[in-house]
N, C-alpha and C positions, 0 to 999 in steps of 0.2 A: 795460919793453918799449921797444923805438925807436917811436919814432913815425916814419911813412909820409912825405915829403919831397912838397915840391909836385910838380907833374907833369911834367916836362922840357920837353917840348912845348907847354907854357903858357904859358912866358916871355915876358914882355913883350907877352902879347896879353891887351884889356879887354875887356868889355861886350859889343855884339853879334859881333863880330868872334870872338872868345871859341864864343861861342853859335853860330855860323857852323859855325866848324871840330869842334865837337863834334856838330852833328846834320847837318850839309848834307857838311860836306866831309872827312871825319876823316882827319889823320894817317897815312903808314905803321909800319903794328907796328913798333916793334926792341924785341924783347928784355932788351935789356941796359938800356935805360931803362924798362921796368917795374920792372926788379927794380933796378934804381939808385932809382926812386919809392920801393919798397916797403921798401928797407933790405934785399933777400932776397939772404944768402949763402949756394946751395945746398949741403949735406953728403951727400953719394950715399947715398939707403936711408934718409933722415929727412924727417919733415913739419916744415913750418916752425909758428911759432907761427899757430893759427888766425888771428889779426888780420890777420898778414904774408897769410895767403891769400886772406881778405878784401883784402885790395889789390890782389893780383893778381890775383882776379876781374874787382874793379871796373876798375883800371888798362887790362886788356884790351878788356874790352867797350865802354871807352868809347872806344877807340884803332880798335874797330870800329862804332861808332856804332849800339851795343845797347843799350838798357835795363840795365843791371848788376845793377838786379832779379829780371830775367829771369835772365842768366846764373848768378847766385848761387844761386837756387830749382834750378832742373837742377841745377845741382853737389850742393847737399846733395839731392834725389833721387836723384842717381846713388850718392852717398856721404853720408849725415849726418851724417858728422863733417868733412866737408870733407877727407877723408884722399887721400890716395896711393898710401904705401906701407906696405908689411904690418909688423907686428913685427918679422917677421924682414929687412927691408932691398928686399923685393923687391916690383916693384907690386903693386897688387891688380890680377887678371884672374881673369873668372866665368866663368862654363860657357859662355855664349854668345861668348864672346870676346870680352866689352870689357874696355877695357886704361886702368889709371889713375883720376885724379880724376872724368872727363869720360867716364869708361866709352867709349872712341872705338873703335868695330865695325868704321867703312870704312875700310879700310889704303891705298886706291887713291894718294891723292898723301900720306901722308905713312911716314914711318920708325918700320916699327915696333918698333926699341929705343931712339931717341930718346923715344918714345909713354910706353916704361916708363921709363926713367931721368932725363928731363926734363921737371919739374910746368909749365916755363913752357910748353913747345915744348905738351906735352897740353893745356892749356889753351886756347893758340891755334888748336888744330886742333878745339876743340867749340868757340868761337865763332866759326869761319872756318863750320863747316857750322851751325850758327841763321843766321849771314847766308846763306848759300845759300839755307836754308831758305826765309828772307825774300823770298827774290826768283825763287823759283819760281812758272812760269806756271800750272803744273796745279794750284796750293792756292788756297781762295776768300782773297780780299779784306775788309777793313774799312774803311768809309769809306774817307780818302782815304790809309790806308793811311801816317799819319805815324808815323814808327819812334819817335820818343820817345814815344806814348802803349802802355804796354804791354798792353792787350787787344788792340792791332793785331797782337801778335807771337802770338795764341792756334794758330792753324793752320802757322807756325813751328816750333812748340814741338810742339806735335801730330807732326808731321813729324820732328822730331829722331828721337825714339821710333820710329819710323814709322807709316804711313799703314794698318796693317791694319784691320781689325775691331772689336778689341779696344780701339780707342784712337775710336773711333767717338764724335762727342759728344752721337750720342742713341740709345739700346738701340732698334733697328729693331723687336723684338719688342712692347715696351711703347709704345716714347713716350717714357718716363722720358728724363731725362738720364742720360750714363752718368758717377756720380761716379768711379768707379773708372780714369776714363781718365789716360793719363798725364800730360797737360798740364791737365788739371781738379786731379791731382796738386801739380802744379807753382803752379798759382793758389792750392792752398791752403795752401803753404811760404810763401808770399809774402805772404798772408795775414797769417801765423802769425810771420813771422822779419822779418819787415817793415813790419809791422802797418798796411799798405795794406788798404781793404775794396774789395779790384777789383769792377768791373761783370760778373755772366755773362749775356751775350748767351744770348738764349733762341733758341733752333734747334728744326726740324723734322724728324719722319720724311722725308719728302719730300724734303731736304733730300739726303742721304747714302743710297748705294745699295750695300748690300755683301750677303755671303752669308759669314751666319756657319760655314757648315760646311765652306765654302774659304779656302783659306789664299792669298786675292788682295785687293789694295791695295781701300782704300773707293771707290770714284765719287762725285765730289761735283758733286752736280745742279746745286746753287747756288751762284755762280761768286763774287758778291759778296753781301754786306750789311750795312746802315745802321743805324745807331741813333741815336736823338736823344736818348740816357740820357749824363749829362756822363760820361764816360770817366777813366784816373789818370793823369796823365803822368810820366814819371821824375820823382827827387827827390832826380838827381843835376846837377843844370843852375842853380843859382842862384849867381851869381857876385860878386866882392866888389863892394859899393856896392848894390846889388838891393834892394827894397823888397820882403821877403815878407810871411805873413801865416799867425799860429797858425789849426788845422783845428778846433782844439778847445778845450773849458774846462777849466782847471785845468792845462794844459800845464806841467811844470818844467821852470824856469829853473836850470841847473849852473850850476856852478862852473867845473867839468873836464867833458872829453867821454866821462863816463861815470857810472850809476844811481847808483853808489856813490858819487857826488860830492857835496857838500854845496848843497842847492835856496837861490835866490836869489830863490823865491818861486814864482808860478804866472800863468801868461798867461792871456789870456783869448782865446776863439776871437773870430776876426778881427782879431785885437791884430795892429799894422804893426809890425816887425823890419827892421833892417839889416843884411844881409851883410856879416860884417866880412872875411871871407880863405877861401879854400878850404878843403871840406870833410878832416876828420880821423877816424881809427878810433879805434874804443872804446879806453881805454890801459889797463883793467883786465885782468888775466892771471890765469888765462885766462879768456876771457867765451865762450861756447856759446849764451847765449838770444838772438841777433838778428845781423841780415846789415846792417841801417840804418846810417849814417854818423852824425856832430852836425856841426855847421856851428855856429862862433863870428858870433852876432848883440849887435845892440845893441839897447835898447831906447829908446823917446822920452827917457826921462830920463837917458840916456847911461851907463845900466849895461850891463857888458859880461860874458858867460859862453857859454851852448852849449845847442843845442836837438836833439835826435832830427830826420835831416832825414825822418821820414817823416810830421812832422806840419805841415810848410810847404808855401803853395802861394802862386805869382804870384797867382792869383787874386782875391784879393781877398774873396773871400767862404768862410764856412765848406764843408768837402768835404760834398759833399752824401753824407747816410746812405740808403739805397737802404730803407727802411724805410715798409710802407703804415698808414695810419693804424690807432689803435685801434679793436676791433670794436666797434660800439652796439649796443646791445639788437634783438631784432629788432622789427619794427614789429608784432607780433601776438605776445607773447610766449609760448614753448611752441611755436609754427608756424613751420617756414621752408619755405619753399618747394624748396629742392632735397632736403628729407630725408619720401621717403613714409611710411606709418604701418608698413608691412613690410619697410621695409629692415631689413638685420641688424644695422646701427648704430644705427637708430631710438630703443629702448629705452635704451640709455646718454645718447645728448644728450638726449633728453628729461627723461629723471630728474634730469639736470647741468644742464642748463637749469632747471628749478622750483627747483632747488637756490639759481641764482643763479651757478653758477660757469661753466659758461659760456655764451657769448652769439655771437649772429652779427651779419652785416651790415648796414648801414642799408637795403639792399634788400629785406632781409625771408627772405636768404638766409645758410643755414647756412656754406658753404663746405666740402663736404663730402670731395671731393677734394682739395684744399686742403693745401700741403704745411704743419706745423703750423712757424711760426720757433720759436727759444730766446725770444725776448723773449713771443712766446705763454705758450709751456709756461711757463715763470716765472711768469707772471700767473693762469694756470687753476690753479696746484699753490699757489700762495699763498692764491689766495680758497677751494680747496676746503680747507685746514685754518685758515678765518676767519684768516688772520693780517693784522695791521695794518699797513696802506701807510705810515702817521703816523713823524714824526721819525728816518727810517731813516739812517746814514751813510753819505754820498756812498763808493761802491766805487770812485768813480773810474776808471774804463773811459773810454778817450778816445772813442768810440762810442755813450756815454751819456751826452748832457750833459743838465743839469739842466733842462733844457725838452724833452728826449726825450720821445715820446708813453708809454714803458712806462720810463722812469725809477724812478717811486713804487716799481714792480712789482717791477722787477730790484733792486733798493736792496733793497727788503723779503726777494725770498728770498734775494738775496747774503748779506745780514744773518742770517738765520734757520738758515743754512747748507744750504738748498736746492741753491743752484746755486754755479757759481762762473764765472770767467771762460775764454775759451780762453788766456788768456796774462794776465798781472800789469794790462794795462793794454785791454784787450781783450776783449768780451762778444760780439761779431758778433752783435749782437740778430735781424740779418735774416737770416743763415743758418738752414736748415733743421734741424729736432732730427733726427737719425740716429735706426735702432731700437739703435744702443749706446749714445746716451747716452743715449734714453729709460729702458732697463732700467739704468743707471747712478743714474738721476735719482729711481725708482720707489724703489728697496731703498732708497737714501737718507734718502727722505721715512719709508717704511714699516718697520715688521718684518713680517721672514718669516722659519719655518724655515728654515734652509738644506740641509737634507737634502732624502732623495728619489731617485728614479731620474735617472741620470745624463743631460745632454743631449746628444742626437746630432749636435752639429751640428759640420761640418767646418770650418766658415769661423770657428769661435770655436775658438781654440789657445789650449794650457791657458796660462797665466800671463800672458793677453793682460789689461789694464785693466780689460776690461767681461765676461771668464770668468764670475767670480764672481756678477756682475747676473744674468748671461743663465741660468746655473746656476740660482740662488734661483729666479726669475720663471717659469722651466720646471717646476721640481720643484714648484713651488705653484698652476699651470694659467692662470698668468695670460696667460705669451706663449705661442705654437706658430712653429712653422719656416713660411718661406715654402714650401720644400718638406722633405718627410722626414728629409734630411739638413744643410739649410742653412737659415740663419738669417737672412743677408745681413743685416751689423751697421751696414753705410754707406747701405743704402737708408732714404730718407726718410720719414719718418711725417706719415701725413695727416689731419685734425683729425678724420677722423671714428674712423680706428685710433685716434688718441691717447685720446677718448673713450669709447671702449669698454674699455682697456687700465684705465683709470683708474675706471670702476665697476667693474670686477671687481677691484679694490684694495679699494676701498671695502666692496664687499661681503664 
């Protein structure tokens, strides 16, 4: 594969000046110097090498001073393969009318057979409207609203999509968050392809005023807000000379700027790197598992190779993991205070609890509502089949380092083959367990029949991942539908469902 050319517009400019014109004052687009960046010589009716589009994502967005995080998660949303064009030579366009990579609906300023027959022209015209987006008056605000930290771009992204109901980021009916929303979507691409553990800003009903049984834009109550939770800033802005600093333990040190390369050992989180030259695209052909650049660093002993840049930060200190301590015993053990002797989960924590498997809060409180994380469920499913925390192998998750508070836990059922990671190098101990990988997680651990009456539930399609779970789980009475018909596989389980789910395993 070619490799991607430095950036045109970069010549001869260093250090702040550099950092200036990529966040305060960017560049105008042209065209032809992306794709002079990217190596990309278009052939009418073919997608270029995935890498090449990686370029031209990033190329873009940073020519419009966006997050390239951001704009790469849209794109594979709109398109997971990062595609274009169809087998047969002609774009992709969907029933609603979006046209190309960037799936672009509003035709108003731009052409729309440039739209199909031109990936760069498409491409500019979705991050020409996420900046609009950005600098719309009627979307709320984040702090101070600085464009390189990418949670500030959340109601941007919301906004691409558009502003209905549906894209709402709290179920007006529940409460709940709504994970299903598009840019909740897009957070978790970028999660996932990027292996960023973003911040979600917690929101209110209150907050957003819609009617879900009209088809009219959200009202958002609340114009602005603040959070004092360290937020992720791009981890495309570190420049040659730059003193950065590994997120994590065990980081590999390449060779080449790519998995397949031969390690030159392992960093340690907070270890200081130099920026040797600007960032470069994976050169393995073709690579599909990540949207992240490497960046050639040096280390104190003046060895030179390449790092994943989504594991570098200015900062100076490890990224902090958004993860609340482990639970303690309760202070009256058998008793918590927020679980009455009638509730209908009562009976299961209390029997998991004499058990020993599980436990609550140092307040004396169960946490009963309580969305259950993976790094939870991990630790309840290991101690309820006694298995041993003792001499487990580092799974090496950059998310779990060896002084993580549920380290022992995850090691042990990673080990045990309980659980696994969301990605090779990635466990998101803090995200919440869905009811599909719970029922994923259950059959795992357990046997069951697999037979039985068939499940009715529409939101579980047959050849889907978690079919099979949801199938078993149903046919042997352990799960039931939220309603008669649905299942709802991405809503989150709460420690008191997860405990009840799990004595009737047992039983």
């Amino acid at each position: 594969m070619t490799m991607c050319k430095p950036r045109k517009w970069f010549a001869g400019l260093t250090g702040g000046l550099l950092a200036t014109m990529l966040f305060l004052s960017p560049p105008a687009f042209a065209a032809e110097d992306v794709a002079e960046a990217c190596g990309y010589e278009p052939i009418p009716g073919e997608n270029p090498h995935y890498q090449v589009t990686n370029c031209l994502l990033t190329e873009t967005a940073l020519a419009y001073d966006i997050p390239p995080e951001i704009v790469k998660a849209v794109a594979h949303k709109e398109n997971g393969d990062w595609a274009h064009f169809q087998p047969n030579g002609e774009a992709i366009e969907t029933a609603d009318g979006g046209i190309g990579l960037m799936q672009i609906t509003n035709y108003q300023h731009y052409n729309v057979e440039r739209l199909k027959a031109d990936l760069i022209y498409n491409i500019q015209a979705g991050v020409e409207i996420l900046d609009q987006m950005f600098d719309r008056r009627d979307l709320p605000t984040i702090n101070d609203g600085n464009r390189a930290v990418i949670e500030h771009w959340y109601f941007a992204v919301l906004a691409y999509n558009g502003t209905m109901p549906v894209n709402s980021p709290v179920i007006q009916a529940t409460g709940e968050r709504n994970t299903e929303a598009y840019q909740e979507k897009v957070w978790d691409i970028i999660e996932e392809y990027h292996l960023l553990p973003l911040v979600r800003i917690p929101f209110e009903p209150d907050d957003f005023r819609y009617d879900p049984e009209v088809r009219a834009p959200i009202e958002f109550v609340t114009a602005h807000f603040e959070t004092e939770r360290p937020l992720t800033e791009t981890t495309y802005h570190f420049l040659n000379g730059d003193t950065v600093y590994s997120t994590t333990a065990g980081l590999q040190f390449r060779e080449r700027p790519t998995r397949e390369s031969r390690s030159l050992g392992t960093i340690g989180a907070g270890e200081a790197l130099t920026v040797t030259g600007s960032f470069v695209y994976d050169e393995s052909n073709p690579v599909r598992t990540n949207h992240f650049v490497w960046y050639p660093v040096q280390r104190s002993d003046g060895t030179n190779g390449f790092v994943a840049s989504s594991y570098l930060t200015t900062q100076g200190t490890e990224r902090p993991d958004p993860v609340e301590p482990p639970p303690a015993p309760p202070t009256a053990p058998g008793e918590f205070s927020d679980v009455p002797a009638g509730h209908w989960a009562a009976t299961a924590i209390y029997q998991l609890s004499e058990r020993g498997v599980i436990q609550g809060y140092p307040n004396g409180a169960f946490g009963l509502n309580d969305s259950i994380t993976r790094a939870q469920a991990a630790t309840l499913l290991a101690r309820a089949e006694g298995i041993s925390f003792d001499n487990r192998p580092n799974p090496n998750f950059r998310d779990v380092p060896r002084d993580h508070p549920y380290y022992a836990a995850i090691a042990a059922a990673v080990d045990e083959g309980i659980f696994s990671g969301v990605t090779a190098t990635s466990f998101q101990p803090s995200a919440p367990l869905t009811r599909a990988q719970m029922a994923v997680l259950l059959t795992r651990l357990y046997s069951f029949e697999s037979g039985g009456t068939s499940h009715p539930f529409t939101d579980v399609p047959d050849g889907i991942w978690y079919e099979h779970a949801v199938q078993t789980l149903y046919a042997n009475e352990i799960v039931a539908g939220i309603t008669a018909t649905t299942y709802r596989p991405s809503m989150e389980v709460t420690r008191g469902q997860f405990a009840v789910f799990m004595q009737r395993v047992i039983d």
